[in-house]
C-alpha positions as a printed Julia matrix, in Angstrom:
74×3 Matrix{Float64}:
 -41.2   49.6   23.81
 -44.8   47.99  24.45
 -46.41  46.84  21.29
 -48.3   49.35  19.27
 -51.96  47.88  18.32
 -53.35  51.07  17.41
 -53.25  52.25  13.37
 -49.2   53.54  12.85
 -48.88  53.26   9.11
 -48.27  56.2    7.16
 -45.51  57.46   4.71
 -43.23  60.43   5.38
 -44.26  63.43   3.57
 -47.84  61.74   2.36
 -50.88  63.87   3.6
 -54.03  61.4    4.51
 -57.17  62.56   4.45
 -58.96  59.32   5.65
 -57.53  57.07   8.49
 -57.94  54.19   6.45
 -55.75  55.4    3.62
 -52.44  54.45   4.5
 -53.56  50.88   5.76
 -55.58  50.73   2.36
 -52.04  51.15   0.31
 -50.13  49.06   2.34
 -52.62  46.26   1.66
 -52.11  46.88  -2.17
 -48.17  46.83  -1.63
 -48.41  43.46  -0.09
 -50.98  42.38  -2.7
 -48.55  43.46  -5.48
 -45.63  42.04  -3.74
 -47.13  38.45  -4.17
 -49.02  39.03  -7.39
 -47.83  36.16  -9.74
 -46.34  34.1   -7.19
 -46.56  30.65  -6.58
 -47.95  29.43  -2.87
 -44.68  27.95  -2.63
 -42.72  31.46  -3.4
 -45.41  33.57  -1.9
 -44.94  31.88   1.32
 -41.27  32.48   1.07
 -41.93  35.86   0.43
 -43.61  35.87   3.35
 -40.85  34.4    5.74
 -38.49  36.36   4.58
 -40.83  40.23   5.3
 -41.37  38.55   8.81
 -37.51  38.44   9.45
 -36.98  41.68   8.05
 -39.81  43.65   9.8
 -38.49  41.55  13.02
 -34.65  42.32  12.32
 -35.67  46.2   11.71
 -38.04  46.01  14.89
 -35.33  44.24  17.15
 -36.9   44.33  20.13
 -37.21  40.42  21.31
 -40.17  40.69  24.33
 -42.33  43.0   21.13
 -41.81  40.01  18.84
 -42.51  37.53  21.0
 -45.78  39.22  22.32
 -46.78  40.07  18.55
 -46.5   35.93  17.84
 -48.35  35.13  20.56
 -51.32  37.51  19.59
 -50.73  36.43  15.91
 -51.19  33.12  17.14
 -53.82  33.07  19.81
 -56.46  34.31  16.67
 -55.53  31.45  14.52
């Protein structure tokens, strides 16, 4: 499974009527997620969504491409 760079967020049985949309309330879920968080605790946060999203995504050679595009902008 190549890695998907294109928009792919969405929620099952949500109609979108702009592209943007479901990006737009994932962005707010995060935001919410850390909302009265310390650094310390929202970086922990943080670590532990990466091994999740990795653990759910499972596929080693996507992961390691995704960290090496994650880390090539920084």
């Amino acid at each position: 499974m190549p890695l998907n760079l294109l928009p792919n967020l969405s929620e099952p049985g949500k109609r979108y009527f702009q592209t943007f949309t479901p990006g737009d309330d994932f962005y707010e879920a995060l935001i919410e997620t850390h909302r009265d968080l310390t650094d310390d605790q929202s970086a922990l946060v943080n670590a532990k969504l990466v091994l999740l999203l990795s653990n759910h995504v499972g596929d080693l050679t996507v992961l390691r491409e995704a960290m090496q595009i994650a880390r090539h902008a920084v």
